[in-house]
BAGUDO-890920 format. One line per field, with one value per residue (C-alpha): residue number from 1; residue in one letter; x, y, z. Coordinates in steps of 0.05 Angstrom, whole numbers, padded with zeros to 5 digits. Layout:
BEGIN
resi <- [NUM; ...]
resn <- [A; ...]
px <- [X; ...]
py <- [Y; ...]
pz <- [Z; ...]
END
This chain:
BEGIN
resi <- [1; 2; 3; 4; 5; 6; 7; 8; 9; 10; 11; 12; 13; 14; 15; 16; 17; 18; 19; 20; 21; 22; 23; 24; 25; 26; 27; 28; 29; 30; 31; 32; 33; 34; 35; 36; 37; 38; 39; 40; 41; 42; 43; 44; 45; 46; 47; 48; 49; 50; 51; 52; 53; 54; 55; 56; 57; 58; 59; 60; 61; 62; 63; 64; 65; 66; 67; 68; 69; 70; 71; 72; 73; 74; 75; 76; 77; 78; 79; 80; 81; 82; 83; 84; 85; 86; 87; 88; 89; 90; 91; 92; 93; 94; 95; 96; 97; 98; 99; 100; 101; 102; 103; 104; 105; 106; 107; 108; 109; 110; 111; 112; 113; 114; 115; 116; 117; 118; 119; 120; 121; 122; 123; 124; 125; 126; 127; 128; 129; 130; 131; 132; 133; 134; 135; 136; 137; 138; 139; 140; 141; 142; 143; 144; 145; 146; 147; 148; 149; 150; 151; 152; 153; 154; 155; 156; 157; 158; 159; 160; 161; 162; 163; 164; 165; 166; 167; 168; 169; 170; 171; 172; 173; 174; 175; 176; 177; 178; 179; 180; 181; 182; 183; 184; 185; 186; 187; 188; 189; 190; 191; 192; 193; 194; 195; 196; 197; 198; 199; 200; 201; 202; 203; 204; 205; 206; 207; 208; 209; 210; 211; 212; 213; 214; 215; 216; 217; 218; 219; 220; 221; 222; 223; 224; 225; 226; 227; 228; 229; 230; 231; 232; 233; 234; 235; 236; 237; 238; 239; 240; 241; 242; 243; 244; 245; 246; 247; 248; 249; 250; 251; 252; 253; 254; 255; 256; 257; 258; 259; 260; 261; 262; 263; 264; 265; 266; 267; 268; 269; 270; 271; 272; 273; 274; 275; 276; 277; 278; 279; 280; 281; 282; 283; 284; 285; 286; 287; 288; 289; 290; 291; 292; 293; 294; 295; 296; 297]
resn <- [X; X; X; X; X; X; X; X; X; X; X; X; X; X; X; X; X; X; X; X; X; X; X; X; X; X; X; X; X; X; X; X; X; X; X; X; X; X; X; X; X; X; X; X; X; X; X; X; X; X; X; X; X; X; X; X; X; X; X; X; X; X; X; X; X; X; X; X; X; X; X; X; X; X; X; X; X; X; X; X; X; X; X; X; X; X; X; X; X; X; X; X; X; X; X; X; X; X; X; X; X; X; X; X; X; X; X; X; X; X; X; X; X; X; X; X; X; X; X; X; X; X; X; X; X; X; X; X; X; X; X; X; X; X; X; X; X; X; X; X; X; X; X; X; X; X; X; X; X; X; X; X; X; X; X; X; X; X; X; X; X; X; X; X; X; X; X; X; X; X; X; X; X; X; X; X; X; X; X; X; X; X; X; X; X; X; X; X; X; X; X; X; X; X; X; X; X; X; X; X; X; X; X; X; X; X; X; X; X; X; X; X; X; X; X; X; X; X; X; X; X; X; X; X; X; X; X; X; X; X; X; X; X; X; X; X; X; X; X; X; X; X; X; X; X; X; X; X; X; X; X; X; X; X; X; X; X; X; X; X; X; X; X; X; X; X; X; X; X; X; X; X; X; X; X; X; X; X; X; X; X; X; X; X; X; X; X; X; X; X; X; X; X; X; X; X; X]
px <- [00000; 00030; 00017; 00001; 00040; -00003; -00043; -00114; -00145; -00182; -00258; -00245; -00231; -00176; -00183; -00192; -00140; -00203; -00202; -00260; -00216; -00165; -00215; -00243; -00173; -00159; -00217; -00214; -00147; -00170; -00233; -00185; -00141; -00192; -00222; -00146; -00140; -00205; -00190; -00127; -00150; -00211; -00161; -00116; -00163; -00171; -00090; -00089; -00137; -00112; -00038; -00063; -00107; -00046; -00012; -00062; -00067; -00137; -00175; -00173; -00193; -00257; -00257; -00304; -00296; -00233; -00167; -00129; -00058; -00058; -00056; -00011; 00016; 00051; 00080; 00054; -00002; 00058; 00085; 00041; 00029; 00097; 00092; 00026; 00001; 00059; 00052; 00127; 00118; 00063; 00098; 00153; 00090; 00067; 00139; 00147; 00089; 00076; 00153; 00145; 00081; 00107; 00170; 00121; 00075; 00132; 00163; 00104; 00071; 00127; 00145; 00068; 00057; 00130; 00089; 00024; 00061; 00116; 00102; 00041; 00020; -00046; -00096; -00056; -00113; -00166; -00122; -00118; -00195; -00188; -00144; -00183; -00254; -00216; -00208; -00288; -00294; -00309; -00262; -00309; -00338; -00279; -00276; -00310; -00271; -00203; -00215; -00237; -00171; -00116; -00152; -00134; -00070; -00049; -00043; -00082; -00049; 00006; 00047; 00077; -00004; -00025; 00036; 00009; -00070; -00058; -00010; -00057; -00106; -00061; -00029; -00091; -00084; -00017; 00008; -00056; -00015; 00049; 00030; 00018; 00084; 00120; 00083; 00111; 00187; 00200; 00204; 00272; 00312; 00285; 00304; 00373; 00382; 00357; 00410; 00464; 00439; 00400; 00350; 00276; 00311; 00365; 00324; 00272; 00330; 00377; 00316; 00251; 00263; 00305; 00252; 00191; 00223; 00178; 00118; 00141; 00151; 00084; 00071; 00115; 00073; -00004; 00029; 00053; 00001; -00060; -00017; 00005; -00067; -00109; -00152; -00207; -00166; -00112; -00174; -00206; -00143; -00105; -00118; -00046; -00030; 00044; 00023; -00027; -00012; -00013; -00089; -00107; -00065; -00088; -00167; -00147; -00128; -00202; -00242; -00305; -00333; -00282; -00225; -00166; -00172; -00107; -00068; -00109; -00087; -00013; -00012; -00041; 00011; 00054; 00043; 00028; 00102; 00128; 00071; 00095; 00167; 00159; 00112; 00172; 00229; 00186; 00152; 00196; 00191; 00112; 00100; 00132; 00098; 00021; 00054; 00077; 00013; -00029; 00002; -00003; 00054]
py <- [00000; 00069; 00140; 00191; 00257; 00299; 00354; 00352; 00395; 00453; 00457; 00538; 00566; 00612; 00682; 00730; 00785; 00840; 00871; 00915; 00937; 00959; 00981; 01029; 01057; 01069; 01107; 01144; 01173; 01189; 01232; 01263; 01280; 01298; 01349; 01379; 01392; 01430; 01464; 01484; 01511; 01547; 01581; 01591; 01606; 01682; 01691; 01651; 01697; 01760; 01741; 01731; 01782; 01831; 01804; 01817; 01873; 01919; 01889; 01826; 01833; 01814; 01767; 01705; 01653; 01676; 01644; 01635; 01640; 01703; 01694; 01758; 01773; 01841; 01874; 01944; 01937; 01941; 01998; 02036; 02008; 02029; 02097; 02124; 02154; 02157; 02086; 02078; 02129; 02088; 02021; 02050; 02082; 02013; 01975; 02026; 02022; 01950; 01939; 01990; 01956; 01883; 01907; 01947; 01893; 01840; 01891; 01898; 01833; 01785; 01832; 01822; 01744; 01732; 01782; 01743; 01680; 01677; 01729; 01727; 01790; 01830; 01838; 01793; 01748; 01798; 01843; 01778; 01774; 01854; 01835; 01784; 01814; 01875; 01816; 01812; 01877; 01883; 01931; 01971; 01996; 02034; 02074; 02134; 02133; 02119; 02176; 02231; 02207; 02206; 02279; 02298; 02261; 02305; 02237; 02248; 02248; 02207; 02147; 02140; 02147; 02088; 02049; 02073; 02050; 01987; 01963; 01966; 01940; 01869; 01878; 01839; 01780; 01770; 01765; 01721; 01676; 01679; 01670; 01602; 01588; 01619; 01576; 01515; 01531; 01487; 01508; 01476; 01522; 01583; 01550; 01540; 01607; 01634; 01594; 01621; 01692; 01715; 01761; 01771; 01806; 01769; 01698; 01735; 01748; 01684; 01634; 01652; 01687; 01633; 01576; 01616; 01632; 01595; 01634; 01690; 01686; 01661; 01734; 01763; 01745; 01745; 01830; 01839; 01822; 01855; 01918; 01910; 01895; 01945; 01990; 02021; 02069; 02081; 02113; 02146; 02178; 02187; 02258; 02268; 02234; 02231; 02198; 02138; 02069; 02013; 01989; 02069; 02072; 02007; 02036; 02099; 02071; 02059; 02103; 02133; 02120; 02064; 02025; 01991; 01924; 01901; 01959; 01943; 01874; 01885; 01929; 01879; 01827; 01876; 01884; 01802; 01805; 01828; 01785; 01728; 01744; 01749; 01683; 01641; 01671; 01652; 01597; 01538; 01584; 01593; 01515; 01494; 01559; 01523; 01455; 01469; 01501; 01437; 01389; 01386; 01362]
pz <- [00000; -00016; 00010; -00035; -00022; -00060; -00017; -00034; -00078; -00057; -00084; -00086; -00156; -00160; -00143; -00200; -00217; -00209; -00279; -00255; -00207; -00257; -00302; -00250; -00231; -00305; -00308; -00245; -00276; -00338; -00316; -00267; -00333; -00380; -00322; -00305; -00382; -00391; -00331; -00357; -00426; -00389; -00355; -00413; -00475; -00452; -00446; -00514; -00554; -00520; -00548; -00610; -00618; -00605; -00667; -00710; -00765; -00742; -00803; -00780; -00707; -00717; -00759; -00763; -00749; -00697; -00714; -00665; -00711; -00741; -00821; -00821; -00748; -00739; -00683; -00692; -00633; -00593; -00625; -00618; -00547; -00524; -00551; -00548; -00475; -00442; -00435; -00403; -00357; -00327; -00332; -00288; -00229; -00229; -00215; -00160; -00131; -00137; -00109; -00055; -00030; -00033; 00014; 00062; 00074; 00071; 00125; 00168; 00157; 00187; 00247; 00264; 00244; 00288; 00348; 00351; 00343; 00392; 00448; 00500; 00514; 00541; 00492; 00450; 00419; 00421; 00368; 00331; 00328; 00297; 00247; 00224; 00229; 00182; 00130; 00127; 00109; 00035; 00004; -00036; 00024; 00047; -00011; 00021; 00079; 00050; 00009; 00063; 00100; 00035; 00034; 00106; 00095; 00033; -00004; -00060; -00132; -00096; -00112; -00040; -00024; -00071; -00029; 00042; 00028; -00003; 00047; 00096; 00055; 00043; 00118; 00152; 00108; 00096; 00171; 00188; 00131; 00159; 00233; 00212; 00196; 00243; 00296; 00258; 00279; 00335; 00397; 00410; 00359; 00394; 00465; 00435; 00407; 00477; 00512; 00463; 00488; 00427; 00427; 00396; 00337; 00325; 00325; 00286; 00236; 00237; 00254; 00232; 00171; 00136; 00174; 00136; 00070; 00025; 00049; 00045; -00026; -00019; -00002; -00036; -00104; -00066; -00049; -00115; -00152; -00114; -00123; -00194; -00206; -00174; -00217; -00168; -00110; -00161; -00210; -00146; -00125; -00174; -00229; -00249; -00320; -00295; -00236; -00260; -00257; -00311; -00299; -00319; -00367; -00412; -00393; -00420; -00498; -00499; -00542; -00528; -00603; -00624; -00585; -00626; -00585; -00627; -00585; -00515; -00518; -00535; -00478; -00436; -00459; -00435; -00371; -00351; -00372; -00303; -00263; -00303; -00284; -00214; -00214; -00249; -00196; -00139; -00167; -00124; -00064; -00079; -00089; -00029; 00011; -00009; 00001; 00067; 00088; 00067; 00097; 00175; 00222]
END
């Protein structure tokens, strides 16, 4: 009689591979895709038809159906851009302004967020609660006010004026976005620092301001661009052609009767060119600013 060393056979089948499973996943991915593209050419199609809108003779502007590569591009929107209104002067009000404002608020912004982050004092979160209840404010309402005071202030028709209001317009928002991050510096470096007999500022230079780089290129570009960008107060305040910014100055080519859009858009190409320069030195800094402000420790 022999033994059989064969283990029995199970009655189970063998368990499928799941290509439903698969089949899901692949899908998931793909609608994912397909939404991130039309998001992206939602986004893009106005930039798109601006830029080639600007390269296009003034016959063809309108021109139907659109094409979106001009049959006979030409760079005399930007020409004209450059030289009609005194359009440099204004590129150069804007740059200073919207430089001037990006250091003030950069300035004021991180003294506060290290303040309300690191030191206990009377009051301390109830001046928090201010800050933030300014951010619910809606801007247009100020208008009024803001204006009476530039008045008072002798800071109408002023680009040291423009630099003033909307720094303390961006002020509120910025440091509640840095406080963040200056809470996330561990508590041991500044016990270290303490023991090597540094003080507030020095720590506030050698520790917290290399710790919280990334976002404050974060808000270096959110500054930037909300003054770059700003069209209402700098219209309200501003009467001196010499003194406009670029926002005024691109509003201005429009005619009352007729408007060379060919000439708008170049000029508007024109002045993304600086946003888009600041956007790509900052853009690893800015990435790891939102990256390091999603994720929790």
């Amino acid at each position: 009689m022999t033994l059989s060393l064969r283990a029995p056979r199970s009655s189970r089948p063998p368990r499928p591979t799941r290509p439903r499973a698969h089949s899901r996943e692949r899908f998931s991915k793909g609608l994912r895709l397909a939404v991130l593209v039309v998001g992206a050419l939602v986004l893009i199609a106005p930039f798109l038809y601006m830029t080639s809108t600007s390269f296009k003779p003034h016959a063809y502007l309108l021109e139907v159906p659109p094409r979106l590569i001009p049959e006979d591009p030409t760079t005399g929107n930007y020409s004209k851009a450059l030289s009609s209104n005194n359009f440099g002067r204004y590129f150069l009000n804007s740059t200073y302004v919207a430089a001037s404002t990006t250091f003030v608020i950069l300035v004021l912004s991180s003294t506060m967020a290290y303040a309300f982050a690191r030191f206990h004092f009377p009051g301390k979160r109830t001046l928090f609660g201010v800050l933030l209840a300014g951010l619910m404010i809606p801007g247009i309402i100020t208008i009024v006010p803001q204006f009476i005071l530039a008045s008072n202030l002798g800071l109408l028709n002023s680009l040291n004026g423009l630099v003033l209001f909307y720094s303390g317009s961006a002020v509120a928002f910025i440091t509640f976005l840095l406080r963040a991050f200056f809470e996330r510096v561990p508590q041991a470096l500044d016990d270290a620092m303490t023991i090597d007999g540094a003080g507030p500022l020095r720590k506030f230079v050698r520790l917290y301001l290399p710790m919280v780089r990334p976002a404050l290129a974060t808000a270096a570009i959110f500054a930037f661009l909300g003054a770059w960008d700003e069209f209402i107060w700098a219209l309200t305040v501003i009467d001196d052609p010499d003194k406009r910014t670029l926002p005024i100055a691109i509003a201005a080519l429009q005619g009352q009767h007729s408007t060379q859009w060919g000439m708008v858009f170049a000029a508007s190409v024109i002045a993304i060119v600086p946003v888009l320069a600041v956007y790509v030195i900052g853009q690893r800094q800015f990435i790891a600013g939102i990256a390091s402000g999603a994720v929790k420790d």
